[in-house]
N, C-alpha and C positions, 0 to 999 in steps of 0.2 A: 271671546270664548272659542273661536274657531281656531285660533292659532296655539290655545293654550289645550283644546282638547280634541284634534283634529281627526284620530283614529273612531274615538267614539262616536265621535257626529257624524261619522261617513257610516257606521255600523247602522246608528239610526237611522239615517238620510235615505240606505238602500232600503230598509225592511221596510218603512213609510211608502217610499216612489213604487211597494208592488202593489197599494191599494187600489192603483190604476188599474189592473187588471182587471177582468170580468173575476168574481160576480160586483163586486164595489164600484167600478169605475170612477174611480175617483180621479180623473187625466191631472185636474189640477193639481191638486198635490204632488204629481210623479214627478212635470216642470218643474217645482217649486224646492223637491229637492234634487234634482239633476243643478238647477243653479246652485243650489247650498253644497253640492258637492264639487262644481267644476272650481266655485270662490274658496274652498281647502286646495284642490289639486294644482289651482295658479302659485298659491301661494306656498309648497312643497317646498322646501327647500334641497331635497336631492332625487333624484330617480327614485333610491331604495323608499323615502318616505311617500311619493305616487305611488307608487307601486304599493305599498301597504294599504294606504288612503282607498285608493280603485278595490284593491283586495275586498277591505273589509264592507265596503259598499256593496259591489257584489255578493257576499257574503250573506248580509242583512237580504237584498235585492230576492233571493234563491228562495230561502229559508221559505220568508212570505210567503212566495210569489208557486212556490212547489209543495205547499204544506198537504197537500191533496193528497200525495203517494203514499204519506202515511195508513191513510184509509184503508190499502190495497193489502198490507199485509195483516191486518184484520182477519180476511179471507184464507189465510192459510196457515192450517193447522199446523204444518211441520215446525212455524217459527212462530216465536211469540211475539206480541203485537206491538210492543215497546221498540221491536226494530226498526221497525217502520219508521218512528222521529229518528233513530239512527241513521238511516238509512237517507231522509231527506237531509240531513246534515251533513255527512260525507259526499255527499253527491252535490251541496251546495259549494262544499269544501275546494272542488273542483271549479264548478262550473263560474267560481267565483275569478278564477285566473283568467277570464278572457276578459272583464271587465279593468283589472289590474293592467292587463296588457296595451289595453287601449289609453289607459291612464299615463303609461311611461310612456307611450309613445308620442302622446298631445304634449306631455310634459318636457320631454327631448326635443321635440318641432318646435312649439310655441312659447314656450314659458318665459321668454323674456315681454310678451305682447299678447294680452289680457284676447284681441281678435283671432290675433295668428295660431293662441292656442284655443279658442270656441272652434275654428274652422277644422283644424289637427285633431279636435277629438269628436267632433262628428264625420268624419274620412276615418279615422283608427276605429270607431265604434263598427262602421259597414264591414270592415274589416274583419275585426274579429267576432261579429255575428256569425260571419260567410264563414270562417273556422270552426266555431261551434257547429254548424249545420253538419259536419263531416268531420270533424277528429275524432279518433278510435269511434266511429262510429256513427257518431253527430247526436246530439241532442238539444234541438232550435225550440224547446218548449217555450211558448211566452218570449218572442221576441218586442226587443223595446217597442216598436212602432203601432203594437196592438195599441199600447197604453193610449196613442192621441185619440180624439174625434173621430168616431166611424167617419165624418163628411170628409176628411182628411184623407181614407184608405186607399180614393180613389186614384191617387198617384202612385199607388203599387202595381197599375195598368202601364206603367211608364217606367221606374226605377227597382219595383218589386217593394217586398216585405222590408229587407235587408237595406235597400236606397232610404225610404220613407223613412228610417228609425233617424237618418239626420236633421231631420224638422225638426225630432222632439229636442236632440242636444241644442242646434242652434237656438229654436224658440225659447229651450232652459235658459243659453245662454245669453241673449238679448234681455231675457228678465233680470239677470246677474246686473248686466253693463245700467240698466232702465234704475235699477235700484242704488247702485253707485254712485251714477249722476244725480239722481234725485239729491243724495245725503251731503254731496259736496252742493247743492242748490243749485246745478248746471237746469233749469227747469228745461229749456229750449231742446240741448241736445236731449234728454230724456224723452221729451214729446215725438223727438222725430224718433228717436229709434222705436217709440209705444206704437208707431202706426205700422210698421210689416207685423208686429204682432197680433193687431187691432184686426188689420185684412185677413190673418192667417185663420184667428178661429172664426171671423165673420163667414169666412167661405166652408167653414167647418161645418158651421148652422146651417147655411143654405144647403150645402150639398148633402146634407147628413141621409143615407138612405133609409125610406119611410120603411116601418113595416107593414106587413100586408100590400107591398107593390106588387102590380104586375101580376092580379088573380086572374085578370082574363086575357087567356092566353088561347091560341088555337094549337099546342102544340099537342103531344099525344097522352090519351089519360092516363094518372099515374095514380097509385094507394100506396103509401108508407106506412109501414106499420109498426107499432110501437107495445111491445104485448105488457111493459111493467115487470117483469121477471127477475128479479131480486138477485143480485150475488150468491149470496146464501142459499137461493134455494138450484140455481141451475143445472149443478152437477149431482143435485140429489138424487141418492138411488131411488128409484120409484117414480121420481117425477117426471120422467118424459113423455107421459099421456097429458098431464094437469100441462104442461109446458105448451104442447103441440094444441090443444086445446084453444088456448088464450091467443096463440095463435090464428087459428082457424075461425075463432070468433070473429076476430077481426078483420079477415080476408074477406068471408062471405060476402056475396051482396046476392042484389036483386037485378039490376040491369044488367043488360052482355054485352055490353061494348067493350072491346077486348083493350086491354088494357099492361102494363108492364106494373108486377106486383114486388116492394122493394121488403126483406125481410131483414133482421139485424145481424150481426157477426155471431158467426158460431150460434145459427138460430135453433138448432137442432142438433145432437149427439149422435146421429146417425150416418153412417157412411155412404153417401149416393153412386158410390163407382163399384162395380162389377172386377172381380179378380182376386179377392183377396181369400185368404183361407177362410173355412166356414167360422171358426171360432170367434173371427172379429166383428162377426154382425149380430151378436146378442141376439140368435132366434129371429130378428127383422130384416129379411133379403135387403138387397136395394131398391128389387123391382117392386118389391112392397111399399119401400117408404116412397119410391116416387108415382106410385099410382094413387097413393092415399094422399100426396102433395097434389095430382093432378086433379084427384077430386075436387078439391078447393076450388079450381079454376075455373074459368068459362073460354069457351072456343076462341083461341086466337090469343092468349094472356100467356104472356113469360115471367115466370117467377124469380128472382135473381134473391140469393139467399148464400147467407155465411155458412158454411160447415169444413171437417177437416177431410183431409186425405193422408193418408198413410204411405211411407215408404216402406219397403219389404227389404230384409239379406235374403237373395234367392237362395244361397248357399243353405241357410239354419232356416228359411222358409217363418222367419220372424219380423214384427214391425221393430226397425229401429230408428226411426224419427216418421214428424207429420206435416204438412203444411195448413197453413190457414188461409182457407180458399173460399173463394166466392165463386157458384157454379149458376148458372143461365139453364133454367128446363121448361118444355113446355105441355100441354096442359096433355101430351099421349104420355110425358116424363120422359123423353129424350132429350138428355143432355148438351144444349146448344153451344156450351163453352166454360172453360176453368180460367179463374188469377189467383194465383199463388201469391201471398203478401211475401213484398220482397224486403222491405225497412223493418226486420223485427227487432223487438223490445229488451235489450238487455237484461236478464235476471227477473224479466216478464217471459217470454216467451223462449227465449234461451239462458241457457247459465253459464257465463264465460268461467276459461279454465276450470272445467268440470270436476275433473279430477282433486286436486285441491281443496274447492269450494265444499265441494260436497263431502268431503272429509271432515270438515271442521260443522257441519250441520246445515249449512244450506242450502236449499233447493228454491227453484223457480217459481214465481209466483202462480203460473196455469198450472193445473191439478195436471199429472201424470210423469211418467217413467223417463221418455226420453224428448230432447230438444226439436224444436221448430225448425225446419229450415227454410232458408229464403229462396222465394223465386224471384223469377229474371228481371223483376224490375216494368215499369208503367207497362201497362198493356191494353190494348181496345178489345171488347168485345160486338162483333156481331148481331145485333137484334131484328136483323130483318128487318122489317117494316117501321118498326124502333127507331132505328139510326143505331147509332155506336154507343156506348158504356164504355168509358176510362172508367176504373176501378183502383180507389187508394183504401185498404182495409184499417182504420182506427188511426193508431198512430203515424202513421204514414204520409195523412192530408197537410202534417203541420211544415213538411219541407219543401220550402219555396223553390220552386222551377224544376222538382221532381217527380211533378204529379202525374203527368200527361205521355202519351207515346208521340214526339212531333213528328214521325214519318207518317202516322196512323190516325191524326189527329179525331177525336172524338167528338161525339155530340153534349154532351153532361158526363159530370164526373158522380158515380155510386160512391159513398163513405161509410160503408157498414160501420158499424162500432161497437163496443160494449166497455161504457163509461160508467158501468153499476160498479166499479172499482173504486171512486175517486173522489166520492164526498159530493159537498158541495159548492165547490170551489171548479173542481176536475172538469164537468161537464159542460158549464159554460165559456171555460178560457177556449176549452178545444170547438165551440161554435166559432167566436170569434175568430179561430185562426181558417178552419174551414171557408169563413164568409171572404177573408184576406186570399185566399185561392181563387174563387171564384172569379175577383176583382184580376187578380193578374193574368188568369190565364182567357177573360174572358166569356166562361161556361157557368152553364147552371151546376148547381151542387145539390146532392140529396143524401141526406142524413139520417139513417134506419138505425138504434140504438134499441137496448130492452129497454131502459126506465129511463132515458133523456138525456139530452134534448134532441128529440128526433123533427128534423126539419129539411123545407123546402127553401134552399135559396137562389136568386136570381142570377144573372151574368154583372149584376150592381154591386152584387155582396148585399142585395135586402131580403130579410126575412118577409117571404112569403107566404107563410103558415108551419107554426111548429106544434109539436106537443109538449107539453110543458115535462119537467122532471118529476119522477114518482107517479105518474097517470098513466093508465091504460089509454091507446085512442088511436084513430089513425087519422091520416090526410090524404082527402081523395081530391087530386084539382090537377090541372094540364099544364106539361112540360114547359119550364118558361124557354125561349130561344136561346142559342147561343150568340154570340156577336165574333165578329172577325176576330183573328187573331191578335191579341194585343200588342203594343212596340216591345212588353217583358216577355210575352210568349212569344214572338219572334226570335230575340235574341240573348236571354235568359241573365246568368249570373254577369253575364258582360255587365250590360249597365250600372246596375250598382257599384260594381268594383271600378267604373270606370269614374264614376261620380265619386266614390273614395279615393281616387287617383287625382283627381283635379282640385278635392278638398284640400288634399295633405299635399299638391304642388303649394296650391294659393296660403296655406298657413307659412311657407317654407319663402317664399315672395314676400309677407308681408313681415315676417321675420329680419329677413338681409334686406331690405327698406328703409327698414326703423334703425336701421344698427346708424 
């Protein structure tokens, strides 16, 4: 069947292997067809038909594995909602060429030797993940290595996100060879190759990190807050009393231990900086909104919270772009410090070739007039008594070894977010990738979202207390430590590409061997 229907089975094989993802995690089945697709792609008989083979796998792979983004245009009125499956389909359309590429390449290496090319196409897989993270732009959503065993992630402290995704090909591909041998009745060689995969998920189980590790912690108290606030209803006129509210409920307390207060993305509609013309503050100064923010607080508490900031043309004295910022203030509402999100969201947050696009009817998924602009990229902030805050705003957290400032290195990394966009699918793949951060660079991570999943994770990548999606709630419990810098936060994309380098030597070895 594979040889007579080879395009098809790859189409299935990829849509299948994204059930791996969060919220399913179905890891087994991803193995199961990563082997049913590398036993098509051995047996190609030209480049042009890998190359299709990879294509359409990736293809299926996207679709799955991205169905979430349809959800987002839901939310905006300008375009109807049907775009939205358009939209993950073109986009899959794409994204599906890096999988293709790595296919021609195992294929070109290896294909005379069933090893030479398993080893070819996990080095070409690192490969062109690490491409996807930065072409026109990057979009590393749902890299392969989420799919194994959380107990596995922990070698992203070592190789990264991008290293690790080789486990899955090789371990796919050792299932391939285990099942070969079985069918020709080799029982012996099959037993021996069953046992690196026997150890691999053995250590998967052990290592697996617990939830709720690591509750008692002496580090400094912290409240995450998670108010539930609906897509739908955020940008409603009228609502930013019911908004600020749901808020404040949940900030208040009773004890004053001073404390660092984490708020979600874009928690508030109101502009915190001083200078702009009067017309932009809707009737609420800023000294106003930060004095009735400082209410909230108790002596000694810094509030770290999403809101925008506005660019002005001094020239026409008008705003013509905004940033998406995370600002630091404390409980007098002086402003301790700004991050500008610098990775923004294509045709989220900005709309490539403006002109064009928006001729033929399309506009940006965030409500307003004019585009987002980036700033400079990782940044620490300041907390005094705190320690530091590294700051990755939503999308941001999921690019490996871009999260961090390493001259400035920080204490924990803040992940404001707002995942009320993206179903039910959306919210938990982007924990997963978050938890895969924490792992590499070492550092606790905290995740302030409206409706979920807003969480606390360890320098393990363990959830330490979350809120669940859809719930009102907060989490009040002490900073977990961070741990030295890891051998991938020392020396970043190297690794991995070096580990791709030594892959695609030894396919190329074991290739001119056999000849």
């Amino acid at each position: 069947m594979i040889t007579r229907h080879p395009y098809g089975i790859s189409l299935l094989a990829g849509g299948i292997s994204a059930t791996g993802f969060a919220p399913l995690n179905l890891w087994p089945l991803t193995l199961l067809m990563l082997a049913l697709w590398i036993a098509i792609l051995i047996q190609a008989q030209s480049r042009k038909a890998a190359f299709f083979a990879g294509w359409l796998f990736g293809l299926g792979h996207f679709i799955i594995g991205l169905n979430w983004i349809a959800k987002a245009f839901t939310f905006q009125a300008a375009m109807p909602g049907w775009m939205g499956y358009v939209a993950v389909v073109l986009l899959s359309l794409y994204l599906a060429v890096f999988p293709a590429l790595a296919a021609i390449m195992a294929w070109s290496l290896g294909r005379k030797s069933p090893w030479a090319f398993i080893l070819a196409l996990a080095g070409a897989w690192i490969v062109t993940e690490w491409l996807r993270s930065w072409v026109f732009s990057g979009f590393i959503w749902n890299p392969l290595s989420v799919t194994l065993p959380s107990g596995l992630w922990a070698g992203s402290a070592l190789v990264g996100t991008y290293g690790l995704a080789a486990v899955a090909i090789i371990v796919a591909g050792l299932c391939l060879q285990i099942a070969v041998a079985a069918s020709g009745r080799r029982w012996r060689q099959a037993s021996i190759m069953a046992l690196p995969v026997i150890v691999i998920l053995s250590l998967a189980a052990v290592m697996s990190p617990r939830a709720g590790a690591g509750k008692a912690q002496d580090g400094s108290p912290i409240t995450i807050v998670q108010p539930n606030i609906g897509q739908q209803d955020k940008w409603k006129a009228g609502y930013e009393a019911e908004n600020l509210a749901k808020l404040a409920g949940l900030t208040t307390r009773k004890d004053s231990e001073p404390r660092i207060l984490f708020w979600p993305e874009a928690a508030i509609p109101d502009y915190l900086e001083t200078g702009y013309p009067a017309r932009y503050y809707y009737g609420r100064p800023p000294e106003m909104v930060r004095q009735q923010l400082g209410a909230l607080m108790k002596p000694g508490d810094v509030l770290v919270l999403g809101a925008l900031k506005l660019e002005f043309d001094e020239a026409e004295g008008r705003a013509v772009g905004a940033r998406n910022s995370v600002f630091a203030m404390d409980q007098q509402g002086e402003l301790l410090g700004r991050y500008d999100k610098s990775h923004l969201v294509p045709y989220g947050e900005y709309l490539p070739m403006r002109p064009l696009l928006s001729a033929i009817g399309l506009s940006r998924l965030v409500p307003g007039d004019f585009d987002f602009w980036p700033g400079p990229g990782p940044r620490s902030l300041d907390l005094g008594k705190f320690g530091k805050a590294g700051l990755q705003v939503c999308y941001e957290i999921i690019f490996s070894g871009q999260v961090v400032d390493r001259d400035n290195r920080p204490d924990f990394i803040f992940n404001p977010s707002n995942d009320a966009w993206f179903g039910e699918w959306g919210p938990p793949q982007h924990l997963a990738q978050a938890r895969l951060r924490a792992i590499e660079e070492g550092l606790p991570v905290i995740r302030s979202t409206p409706t979920g999943i807003s969480a606390l994770i360890n320098a393990d990548g363990a959830i330490v207390a979350s809120v669940p999606m859809g719930q009102a709630g907060r989490i009040d419990a002490n900073l977990p430590p961070a741990k030295s810098p890891t051998v991938f936060a020392r020396y970043g994309q190297i690794l991995p590409l070096a580990l791709a380098i030594f892959l695609l030597l030894s396919a190329i070895a074991i290739r001119v061997r056999g000849r």
